[in-house]
C-alpha positions as CSV (number, residue, x, y, z in Angstrom):
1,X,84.7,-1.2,-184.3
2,X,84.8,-4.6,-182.6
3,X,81.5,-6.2,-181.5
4,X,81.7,-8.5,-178.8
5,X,79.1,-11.6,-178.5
6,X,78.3,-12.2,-175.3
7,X,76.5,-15.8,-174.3
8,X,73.6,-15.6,-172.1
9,X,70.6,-17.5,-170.7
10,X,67.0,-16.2,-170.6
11,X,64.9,-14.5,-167.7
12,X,61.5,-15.8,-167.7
13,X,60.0,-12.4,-166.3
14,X,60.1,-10.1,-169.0
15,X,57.5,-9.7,-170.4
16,X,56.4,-6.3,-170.7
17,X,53.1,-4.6,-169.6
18,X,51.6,-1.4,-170.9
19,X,54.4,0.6,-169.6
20,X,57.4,-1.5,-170.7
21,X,59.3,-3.7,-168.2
22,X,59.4,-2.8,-164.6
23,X,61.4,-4.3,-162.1
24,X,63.3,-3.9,-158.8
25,X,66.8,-2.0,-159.3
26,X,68.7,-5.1,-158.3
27,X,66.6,-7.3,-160.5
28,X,68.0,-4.9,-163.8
29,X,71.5,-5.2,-162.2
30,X,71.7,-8.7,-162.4
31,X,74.3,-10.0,-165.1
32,X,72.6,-10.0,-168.4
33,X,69.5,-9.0,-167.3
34,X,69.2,-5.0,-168.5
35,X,71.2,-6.8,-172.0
36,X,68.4,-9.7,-172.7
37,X,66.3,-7.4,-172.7
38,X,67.6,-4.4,-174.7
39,X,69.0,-7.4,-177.4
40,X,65.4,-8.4,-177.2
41,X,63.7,-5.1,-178.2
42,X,66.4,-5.0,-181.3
43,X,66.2,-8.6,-182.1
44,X,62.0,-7.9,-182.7
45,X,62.4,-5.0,-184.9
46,X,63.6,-4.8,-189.0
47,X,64.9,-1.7,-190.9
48,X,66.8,0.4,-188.5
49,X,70.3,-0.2,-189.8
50,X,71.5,3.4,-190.6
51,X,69.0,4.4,-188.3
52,X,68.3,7.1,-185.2
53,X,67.5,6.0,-181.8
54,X,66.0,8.3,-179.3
55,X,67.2,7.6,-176.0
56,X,66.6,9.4,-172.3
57,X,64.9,8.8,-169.4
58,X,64.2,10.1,-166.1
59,X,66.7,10.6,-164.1
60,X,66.3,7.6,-161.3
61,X,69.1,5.9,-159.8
62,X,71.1,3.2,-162.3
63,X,69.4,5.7,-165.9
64,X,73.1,6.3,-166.2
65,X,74.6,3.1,-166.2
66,X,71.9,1.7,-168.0
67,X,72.2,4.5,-170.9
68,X,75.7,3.6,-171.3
69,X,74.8,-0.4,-172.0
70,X,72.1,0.8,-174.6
71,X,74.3,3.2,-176.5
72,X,77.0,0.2,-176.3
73,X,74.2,-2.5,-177.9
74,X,72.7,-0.3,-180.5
75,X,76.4,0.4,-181.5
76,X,77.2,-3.3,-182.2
77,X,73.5,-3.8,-183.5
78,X,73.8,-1.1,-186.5
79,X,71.8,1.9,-185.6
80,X,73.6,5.1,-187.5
81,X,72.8,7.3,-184.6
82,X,71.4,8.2,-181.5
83,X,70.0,10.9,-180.0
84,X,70.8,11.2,-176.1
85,X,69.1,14.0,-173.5
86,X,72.1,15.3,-172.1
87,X,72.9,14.1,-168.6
88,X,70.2,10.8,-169.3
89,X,67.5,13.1,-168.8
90,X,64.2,13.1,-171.1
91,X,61.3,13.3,-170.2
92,X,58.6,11.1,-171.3
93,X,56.6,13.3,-173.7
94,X,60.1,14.8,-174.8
95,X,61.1,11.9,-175.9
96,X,58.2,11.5,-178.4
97,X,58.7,15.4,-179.5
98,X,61.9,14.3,-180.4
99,X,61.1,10.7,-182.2
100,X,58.2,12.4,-184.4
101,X,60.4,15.7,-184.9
102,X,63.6,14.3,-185.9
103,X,62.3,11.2,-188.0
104,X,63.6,8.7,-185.4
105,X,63.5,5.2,-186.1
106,X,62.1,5.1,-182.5
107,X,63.5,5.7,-179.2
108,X,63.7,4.2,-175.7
109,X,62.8,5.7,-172.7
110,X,64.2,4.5,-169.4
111,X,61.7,5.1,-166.7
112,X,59.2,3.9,-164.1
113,X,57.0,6.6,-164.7
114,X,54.9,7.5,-161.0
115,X,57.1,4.9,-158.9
116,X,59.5,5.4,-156.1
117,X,63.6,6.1,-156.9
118,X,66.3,4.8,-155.4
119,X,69.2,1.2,-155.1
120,X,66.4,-0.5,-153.5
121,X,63.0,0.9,-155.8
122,X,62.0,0.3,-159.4
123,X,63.8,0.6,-162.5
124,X,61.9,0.7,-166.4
125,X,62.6,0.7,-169.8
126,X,60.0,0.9,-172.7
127,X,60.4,0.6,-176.7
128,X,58.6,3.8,-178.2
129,X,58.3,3.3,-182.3
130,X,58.7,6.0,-185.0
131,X,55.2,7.5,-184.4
132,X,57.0,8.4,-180.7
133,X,54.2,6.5,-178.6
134,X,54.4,2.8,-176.9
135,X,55.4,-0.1,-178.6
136,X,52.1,-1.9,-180.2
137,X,51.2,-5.3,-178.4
138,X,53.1,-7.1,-181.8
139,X,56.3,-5.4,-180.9
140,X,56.1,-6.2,-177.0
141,X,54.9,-9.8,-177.5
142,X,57.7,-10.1,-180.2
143,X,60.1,-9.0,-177.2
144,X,59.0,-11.1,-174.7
145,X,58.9,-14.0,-176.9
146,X,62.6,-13.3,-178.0
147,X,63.4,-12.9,-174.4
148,X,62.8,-16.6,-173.2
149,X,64.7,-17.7,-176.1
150,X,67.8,-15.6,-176.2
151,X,71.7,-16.7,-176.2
152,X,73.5,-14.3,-176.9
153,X,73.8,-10.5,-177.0
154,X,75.7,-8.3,-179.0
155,X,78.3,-4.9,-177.9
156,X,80.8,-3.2,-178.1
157,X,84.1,-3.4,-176.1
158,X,85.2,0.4,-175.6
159,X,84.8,3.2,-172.8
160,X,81.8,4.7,-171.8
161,X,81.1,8.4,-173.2
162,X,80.5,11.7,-171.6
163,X,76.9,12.5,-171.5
164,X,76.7,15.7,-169.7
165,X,78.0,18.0,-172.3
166,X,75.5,18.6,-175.6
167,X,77.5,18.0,-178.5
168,X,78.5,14.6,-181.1
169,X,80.5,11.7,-179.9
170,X,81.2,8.7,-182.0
171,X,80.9,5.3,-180.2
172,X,82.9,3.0,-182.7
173,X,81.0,3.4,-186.1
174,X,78.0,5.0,-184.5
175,X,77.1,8.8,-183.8
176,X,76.1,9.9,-180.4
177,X,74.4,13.3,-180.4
178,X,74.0,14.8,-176.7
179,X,70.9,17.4,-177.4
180,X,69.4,19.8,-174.8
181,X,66.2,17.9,-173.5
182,X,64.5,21.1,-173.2
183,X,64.8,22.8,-176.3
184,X,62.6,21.3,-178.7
185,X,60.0,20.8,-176.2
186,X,59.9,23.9,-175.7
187,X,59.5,25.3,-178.8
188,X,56.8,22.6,-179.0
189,X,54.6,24.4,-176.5
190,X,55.0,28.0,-178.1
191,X,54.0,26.7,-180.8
192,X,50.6,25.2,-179.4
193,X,50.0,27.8,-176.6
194,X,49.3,31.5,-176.2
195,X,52.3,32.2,-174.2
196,X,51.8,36.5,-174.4
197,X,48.4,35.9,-172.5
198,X,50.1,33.1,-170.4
199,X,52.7,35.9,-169.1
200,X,50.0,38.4,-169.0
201,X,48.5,36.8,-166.5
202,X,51.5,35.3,-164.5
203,X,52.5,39.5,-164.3
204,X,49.2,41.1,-163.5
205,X,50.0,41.1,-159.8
206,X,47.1,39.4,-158.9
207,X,48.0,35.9,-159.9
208,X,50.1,33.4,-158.7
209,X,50.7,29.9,-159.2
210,X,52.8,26.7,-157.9
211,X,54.4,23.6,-159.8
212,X,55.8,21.1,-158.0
213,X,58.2,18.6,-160.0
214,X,58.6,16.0,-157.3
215,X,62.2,16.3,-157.9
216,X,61.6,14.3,-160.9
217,X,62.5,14.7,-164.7
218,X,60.2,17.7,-165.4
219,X,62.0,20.0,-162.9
220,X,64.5,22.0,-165.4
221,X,61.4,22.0,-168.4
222,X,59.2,23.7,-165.9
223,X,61.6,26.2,-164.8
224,X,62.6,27.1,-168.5
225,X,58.8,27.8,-169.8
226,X,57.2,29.2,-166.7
227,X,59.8,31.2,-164.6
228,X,62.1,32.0,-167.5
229,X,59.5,32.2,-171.2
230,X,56.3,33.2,-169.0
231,X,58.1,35.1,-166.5
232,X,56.2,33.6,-163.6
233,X,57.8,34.1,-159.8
234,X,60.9,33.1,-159.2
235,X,60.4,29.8,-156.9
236,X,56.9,28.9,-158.9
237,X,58.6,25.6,-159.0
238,X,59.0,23.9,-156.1
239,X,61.2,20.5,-155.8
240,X,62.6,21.4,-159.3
241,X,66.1,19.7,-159.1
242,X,66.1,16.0,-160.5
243,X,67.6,13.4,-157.9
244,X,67.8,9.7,-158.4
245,X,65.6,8.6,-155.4
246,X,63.9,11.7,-156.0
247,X,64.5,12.8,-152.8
248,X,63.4,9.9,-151.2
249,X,59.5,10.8,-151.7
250,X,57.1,8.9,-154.2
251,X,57.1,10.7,-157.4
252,X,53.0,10.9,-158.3
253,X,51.3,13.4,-158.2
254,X,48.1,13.3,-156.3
255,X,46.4,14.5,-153.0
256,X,48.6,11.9,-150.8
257,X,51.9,12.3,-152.4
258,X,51.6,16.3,-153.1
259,X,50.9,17.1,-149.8
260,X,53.4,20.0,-149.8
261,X,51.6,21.7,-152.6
262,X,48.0,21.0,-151.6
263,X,49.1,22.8,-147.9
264,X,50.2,25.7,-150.3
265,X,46.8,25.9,-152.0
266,X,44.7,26.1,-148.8
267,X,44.5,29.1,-146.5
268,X,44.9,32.9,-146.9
269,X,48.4,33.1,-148.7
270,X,47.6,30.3,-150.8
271,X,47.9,30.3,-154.8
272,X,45.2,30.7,-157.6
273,X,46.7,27.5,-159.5
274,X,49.0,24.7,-158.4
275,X,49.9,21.8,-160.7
276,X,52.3,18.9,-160.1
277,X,54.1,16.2,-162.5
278,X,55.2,12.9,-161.8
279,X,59.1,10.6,-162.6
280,X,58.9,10.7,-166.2
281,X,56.6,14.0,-166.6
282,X,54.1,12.2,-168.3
283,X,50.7,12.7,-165.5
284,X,49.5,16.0,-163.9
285,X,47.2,17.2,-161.3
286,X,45.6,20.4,-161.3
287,X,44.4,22.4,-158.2
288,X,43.0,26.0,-157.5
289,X,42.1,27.8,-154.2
290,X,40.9,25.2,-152.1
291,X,39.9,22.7,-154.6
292,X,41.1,19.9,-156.3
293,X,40.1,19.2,-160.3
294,X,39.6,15.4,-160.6
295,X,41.8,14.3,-163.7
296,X,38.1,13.2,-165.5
297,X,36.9,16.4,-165.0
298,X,40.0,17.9,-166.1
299,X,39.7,15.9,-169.5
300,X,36.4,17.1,-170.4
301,X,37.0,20.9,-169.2
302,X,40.0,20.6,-171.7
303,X,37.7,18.8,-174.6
304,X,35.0,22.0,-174.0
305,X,37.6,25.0,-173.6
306,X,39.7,23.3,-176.7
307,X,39.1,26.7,-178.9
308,X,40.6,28.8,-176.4
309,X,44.0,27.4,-177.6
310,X,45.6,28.7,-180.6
311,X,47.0,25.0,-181.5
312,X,43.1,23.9,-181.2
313,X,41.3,27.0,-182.3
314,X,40.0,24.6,-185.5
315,X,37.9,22.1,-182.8
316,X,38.4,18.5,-182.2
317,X,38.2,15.6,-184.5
318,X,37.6,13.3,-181.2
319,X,38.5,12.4,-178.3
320,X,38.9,9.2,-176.8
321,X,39.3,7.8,-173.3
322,X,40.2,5.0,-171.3
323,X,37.3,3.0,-170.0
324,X,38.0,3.2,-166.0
325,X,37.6,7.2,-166.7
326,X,34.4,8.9,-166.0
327,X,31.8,9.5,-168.6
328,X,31.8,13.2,-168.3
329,X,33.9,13.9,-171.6
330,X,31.7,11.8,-173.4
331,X,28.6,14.4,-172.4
332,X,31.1,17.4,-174.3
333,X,31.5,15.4,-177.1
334,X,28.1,14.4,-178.0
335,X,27.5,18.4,-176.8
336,X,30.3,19.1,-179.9
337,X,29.0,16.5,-182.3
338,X,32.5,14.5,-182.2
339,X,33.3,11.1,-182.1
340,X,34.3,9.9,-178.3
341,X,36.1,6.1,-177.8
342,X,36.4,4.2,-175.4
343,X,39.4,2.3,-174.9
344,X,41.2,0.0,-172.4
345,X,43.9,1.8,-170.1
346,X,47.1,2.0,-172.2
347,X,48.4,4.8,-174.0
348,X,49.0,2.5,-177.5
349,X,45.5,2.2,-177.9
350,X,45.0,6.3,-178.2
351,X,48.2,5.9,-180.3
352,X,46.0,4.2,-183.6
353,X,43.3,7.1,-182.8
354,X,45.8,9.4,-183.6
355,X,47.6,8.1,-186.2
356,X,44.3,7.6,-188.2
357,X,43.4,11.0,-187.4
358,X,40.1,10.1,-185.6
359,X,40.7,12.3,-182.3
360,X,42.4,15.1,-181.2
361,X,42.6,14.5,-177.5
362,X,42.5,11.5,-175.0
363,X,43.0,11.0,-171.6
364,X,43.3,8.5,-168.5
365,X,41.5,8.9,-165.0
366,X,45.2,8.4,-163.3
367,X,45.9,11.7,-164.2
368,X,47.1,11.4,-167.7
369,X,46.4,13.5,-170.3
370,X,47.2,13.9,-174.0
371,X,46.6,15.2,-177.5
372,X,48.0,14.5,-181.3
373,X,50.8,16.9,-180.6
374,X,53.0,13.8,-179.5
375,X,52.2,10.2,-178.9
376,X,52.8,9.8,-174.9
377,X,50.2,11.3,-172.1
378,X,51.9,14.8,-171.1
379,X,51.9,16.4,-167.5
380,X,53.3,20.1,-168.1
381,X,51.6,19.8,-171.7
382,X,48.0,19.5,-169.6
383,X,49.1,22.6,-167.3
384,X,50.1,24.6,-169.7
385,X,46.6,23.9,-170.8
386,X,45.3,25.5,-167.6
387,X,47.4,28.2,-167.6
388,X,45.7,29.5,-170.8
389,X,42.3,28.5,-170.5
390,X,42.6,30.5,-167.0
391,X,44.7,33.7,-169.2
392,X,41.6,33.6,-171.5
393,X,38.3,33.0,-169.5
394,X,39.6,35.3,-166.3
395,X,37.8,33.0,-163.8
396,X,39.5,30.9,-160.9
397,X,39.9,27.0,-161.3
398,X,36.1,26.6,-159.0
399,X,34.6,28.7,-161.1
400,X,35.6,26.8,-164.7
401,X,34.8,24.1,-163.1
402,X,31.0,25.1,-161.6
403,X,30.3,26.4,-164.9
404,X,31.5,23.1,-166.1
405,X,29.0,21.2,-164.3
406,X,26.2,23.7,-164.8
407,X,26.8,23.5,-168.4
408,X,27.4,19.6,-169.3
409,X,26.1,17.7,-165.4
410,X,28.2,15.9,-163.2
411,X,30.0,12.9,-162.5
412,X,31.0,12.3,-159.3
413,X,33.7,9.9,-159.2
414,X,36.4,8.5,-157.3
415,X,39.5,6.0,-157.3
416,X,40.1,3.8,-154.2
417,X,44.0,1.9,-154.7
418,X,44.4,-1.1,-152.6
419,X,48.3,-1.3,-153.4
420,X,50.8,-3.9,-152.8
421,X,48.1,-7.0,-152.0
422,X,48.9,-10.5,-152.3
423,X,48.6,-11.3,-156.1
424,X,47.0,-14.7,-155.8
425,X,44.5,-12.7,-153.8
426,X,43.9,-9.5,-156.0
427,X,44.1,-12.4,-158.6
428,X,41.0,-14.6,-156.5
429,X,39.1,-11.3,-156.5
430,X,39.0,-10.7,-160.3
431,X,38.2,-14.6,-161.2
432,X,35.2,-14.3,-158.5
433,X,33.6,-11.4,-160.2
434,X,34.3,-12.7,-164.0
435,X,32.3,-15.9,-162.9
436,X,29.8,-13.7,-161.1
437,X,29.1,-11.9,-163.9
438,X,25.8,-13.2,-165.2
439,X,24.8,-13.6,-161.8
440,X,24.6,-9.9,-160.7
441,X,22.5,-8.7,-163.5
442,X,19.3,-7.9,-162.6
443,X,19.9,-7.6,-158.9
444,X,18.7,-4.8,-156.4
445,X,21.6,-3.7,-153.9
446,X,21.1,-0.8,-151.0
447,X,18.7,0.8,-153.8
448,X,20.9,0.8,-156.7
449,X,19.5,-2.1,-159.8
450,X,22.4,-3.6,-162.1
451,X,22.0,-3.0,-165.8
452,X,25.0,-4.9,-166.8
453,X,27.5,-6.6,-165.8
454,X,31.0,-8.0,-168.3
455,X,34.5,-7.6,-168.3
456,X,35.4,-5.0,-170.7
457,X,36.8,-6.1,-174.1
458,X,37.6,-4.0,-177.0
459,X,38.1,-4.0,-180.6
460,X,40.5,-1.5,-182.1
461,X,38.6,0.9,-184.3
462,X,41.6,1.4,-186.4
463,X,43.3,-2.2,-187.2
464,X,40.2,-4.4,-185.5
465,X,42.8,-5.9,-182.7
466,X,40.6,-7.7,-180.0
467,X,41.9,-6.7,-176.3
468,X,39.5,-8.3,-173.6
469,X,39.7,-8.9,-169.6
470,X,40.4,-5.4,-169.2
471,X,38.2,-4.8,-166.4
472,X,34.6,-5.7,-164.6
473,X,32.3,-3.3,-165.2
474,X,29.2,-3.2,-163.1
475,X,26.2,-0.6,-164.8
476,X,23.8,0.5,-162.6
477,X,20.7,1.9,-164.2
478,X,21.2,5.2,-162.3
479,X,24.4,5.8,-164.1
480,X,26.4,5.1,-162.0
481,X,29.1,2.2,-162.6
482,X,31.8,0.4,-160.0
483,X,35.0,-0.8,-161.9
484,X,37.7,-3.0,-161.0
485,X,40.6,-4.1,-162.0
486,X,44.2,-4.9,-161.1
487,X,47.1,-2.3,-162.2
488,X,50.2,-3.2,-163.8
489,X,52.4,-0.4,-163.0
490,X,53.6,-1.5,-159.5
491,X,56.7,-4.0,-158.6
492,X,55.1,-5.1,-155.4
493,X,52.5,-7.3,-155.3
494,X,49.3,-6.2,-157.0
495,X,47.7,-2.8,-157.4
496,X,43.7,-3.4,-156.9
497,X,41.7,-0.1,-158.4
498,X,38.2,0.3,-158.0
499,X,36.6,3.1,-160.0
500,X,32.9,4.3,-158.6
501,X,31.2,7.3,-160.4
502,X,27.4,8.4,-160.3
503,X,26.1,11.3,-162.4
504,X,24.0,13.5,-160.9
505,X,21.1,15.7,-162.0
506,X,20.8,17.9,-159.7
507,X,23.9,20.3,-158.7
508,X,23.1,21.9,-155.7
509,X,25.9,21.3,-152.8
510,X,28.6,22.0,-155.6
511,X,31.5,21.6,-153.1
512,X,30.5,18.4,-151.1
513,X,33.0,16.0,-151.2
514,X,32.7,12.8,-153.8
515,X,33.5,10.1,-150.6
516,X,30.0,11.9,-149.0
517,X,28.4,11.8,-152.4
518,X,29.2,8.8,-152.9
519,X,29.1,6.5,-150.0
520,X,26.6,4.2,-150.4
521,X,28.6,3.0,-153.8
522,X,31.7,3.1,-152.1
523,X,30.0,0.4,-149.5
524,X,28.8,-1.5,-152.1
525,X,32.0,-1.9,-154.3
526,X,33.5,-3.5,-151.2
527,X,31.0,-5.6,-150.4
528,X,29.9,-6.6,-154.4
529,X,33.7,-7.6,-154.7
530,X,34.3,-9.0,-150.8
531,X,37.9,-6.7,-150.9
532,X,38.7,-7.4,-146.8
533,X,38.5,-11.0,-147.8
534,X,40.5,-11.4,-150.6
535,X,43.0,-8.4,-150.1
536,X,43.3,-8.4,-146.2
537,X,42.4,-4.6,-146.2
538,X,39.6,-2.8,-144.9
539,X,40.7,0.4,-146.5
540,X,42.4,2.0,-149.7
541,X,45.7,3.3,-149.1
542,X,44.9,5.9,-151.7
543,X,41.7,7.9,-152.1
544,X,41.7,10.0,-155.8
């Protein structure tokens, strides 16, 4: 095998966020650039000589040609093996299924999770580590400090592989194994979830449900365990077939960008249950008859119907959740006598939960959800969920959810996304409130009386790690709470969220809509914040 060194100059813009790097297509295609980065991730890390590397991602245009550079790199760097979804494809929570089940040294994914596809959209690449979740912040600082010092990269000079037929390859001294990215996932989920009452249901005759894979990653898993192990309808999955620019729609899966599905859940013909997945098949949403299940709701009816599952039947040992998410899981585990955490918004920090055995399950208000069965948030994972918490209880999605609220109260909440602003703007907004924080204590607004006022820090209840300016919280002594703060999975601009939530006592009115419930607070986050002014918008471009 002859390695080739290959001279280079850094990039000063890779430094990676809670999701890995993300970046324009052309920005990965420039000379050197995908390379720095991938020598980078290799140059940080110690011991895997001999090793496995997991590798996949999820389908989006240049995964190909970006696959063959990696298995080229970790080739010339000294990994023994790696372990390759046939045809690129693996999904995000796959990939960890296969890191943890395999004993991988650790794996990288190649994805941009929920954003758009295509030559002229976003391109990502993350460094999972052996426990098959995100690299901790030592790893990714370690990367990004290698990155703006780096010279020179190693490879391989040879031809690139076939990787759409399962089987072994060698790439000079180095094993490429091409597995089915299904398979092991698969078994995965029998293994956690009743499927007999699962297809019970799916063939009484008077159920039917919906998936829709955005023509992302989780297309061909879907099909395989509900049309083909569960035996649901042929066509249950709609938008199944992975495409690069996934067919030129944005890959997340909410009201706006589902619209397809949500049409199919409303009317006389519609279905009991409809569920989408984003890109990398790491978020869900969940939707019954006319209604939608906000993904903080969903978390908690999870955390209180846990037992239902046979992989859960013991109970929980916690749960945990990021701190933008609403309080109403904390209510089912104090309910439970459990532990509940609350973390900033980042997968790695659920990641030391688990490991230490401290929860069970955890979840994100941007429709993430996740338990100790792999180390990554996981969007058919959370339906499959569904499925059998509706096979067991009998009841439509409206009703779980009434009961729900009858049983453990209410939070109304919602998420308003300002996204691609001006940074220095979104940026001018954050500063303002951080120095305004003392300042709004204590003062009365359209009825509602702060209680407190920071921006959220937090201390790792595993290995003490301090993470602060994660977000401005503003308490209200009603309960209720606005939250902002600026999202780092776009490549355009800034993403601005504001979180506003208010429990509520009484629960008359079930089905009026949170934006009703909740308009004075929606008012008031704009004005608290002055959002026309610093963002030059008057109104979200995405309601949640």
């Amino acid at each position: 095998m002859k390695i080739k060194t290959v001279s280079t100059t850094p990039f000063d813009d890779q430094r990676p966020g809670t999701s890995g790097l993300r970046k324009k297509v052309k920005v990965f295609q420039q000379p050197h650039y995908l390379e720095n980065f991938v020598q980078s991730i290799f140059s940080a890390l110690e011991g895997f000589q001999g090793k496995t590397l997991v590798v996949g991602g999820d389908g989006r245009y240049y995964n190909r040609e970006a696959l063959q550079i990696i298995l080229k790199m970790a080739a010339a760097n000294g990994f023994g093996k790696v372990m390759v979804g046939c045809d690129a494809l693996l999904s995000t929570p796959a990939a960890s299924c296969v890191i943890r089940k395999y004993d991988a040294f650790g794996g990288i994914i190649l994805s941009a999770s929920h954003n758009p596809g295509g030559p002229d959209a976003d391109f990502g690449i993350k460094y999972n580590a052996g426990n098959g979740g995100p690299a901790p912040e030592k790893i990714t600082e370690a990367i990004y400090n290698l990155s703006l010092e780096i010279n020179e990269y190693h490879t391989i000079e040879t031809a690139d592989i076939d990787i759409d037929n399962i089987g072994e390859q060698m790439l000079g001294d180095m094993c490429v194994e091409l597995i089915n990215p299904i398979t092991d996932y698969a078994d995965m989920m029998e293994s956690i979830f009743d499927f007999d009452a699962m297809r019970t249901l799916l063939s009484s005759g008077t159920f039917s449900m919906r998936f829709d894979a955005m023509n992302a990653v989780t297309g061909p898993y879907a099909e395989e365990i509900l049309e083909q192990q569960l035996g649901a309808a042929e066509g249950t999955v709609l938008r199944g077939d992975p495409l690069e620019d996934f067919g030129g729609a944005h890959p997340d899966p909410n009201l706006k960008h589902a619209r397809e599905l949500v049409a199919m859940m409303y009317g006389d013909n519609a279905a009991n249950f409809g569920a989408a997945s984003d890109g990398d098949g790491d978020r869900n949403m969940i939707l019954g008859y006319d209604f939608y299940v906000s993904p903080s709701d969903s978390l908690a009816i999870i955390a209180a119907n846990a037992t239902l599952v046979p992989g859960y039947a013991q109970g929980l040992a916690g749960i945990a959740r990021s701190m933008p998410t609403s309080q109403a899981v904390d209510r089912v585990a104090d309910k439970l006598g459990i532990d509940c955490y609350e973390t900033p918004t980042g997968w790695k920090f659920f990641g030391n939960l688990l490991d230490a055995g401290k929860i069970t399950l955890c979840g994100e208000e941007s429709f993430g959800t996740g338990s100790d069965h792999v180390r990554e948030k996981d969007g058919l994972w959370a339906v499959l969920f569904w499925l059998n918490i509706l096979a067991v209880r009998k009841q439509s999605v409206a009703d779980i959810v009434y009961d729900h609220w009858r049983t453990f109260g209410r939070d109304v909440y919602t998420r308003h996304d300002y996204e691609g602003v001006p940074a220095e703007g979104a940026n001018a907004l954050m500063e303002q409130l951080r120095a305004n924080t003392d300042e709004l204590k204590g003062q009365s607004l359209d009825g509602y009386t702060i209680e407190h006022c920071d921006d959220f820090s937090y201390t790792d209840a595993v290995d003490n790690s301090l993470s602060s300016k994660q977000g401005i919280r503003i308490l209200f002594t009603s309960g209720a709470r606005i939250i902002y703060r600026l999202s780092g999975t776009g490549t355009d601009g800034a993403t601005l969220r504001v979180y506003i939530e208010q429990p509520i006592d009484t629960l008359e009115n079930l089905d009026r809509e949170p934006q009703q419930l909740l308009a004075k607070l929606i008012r008031l986050s704009s004005t608290i914040a002055e959002i026309e002014k610093h963002t030059g918008r008057k109104a979200p471009d995405v309601i949640t």
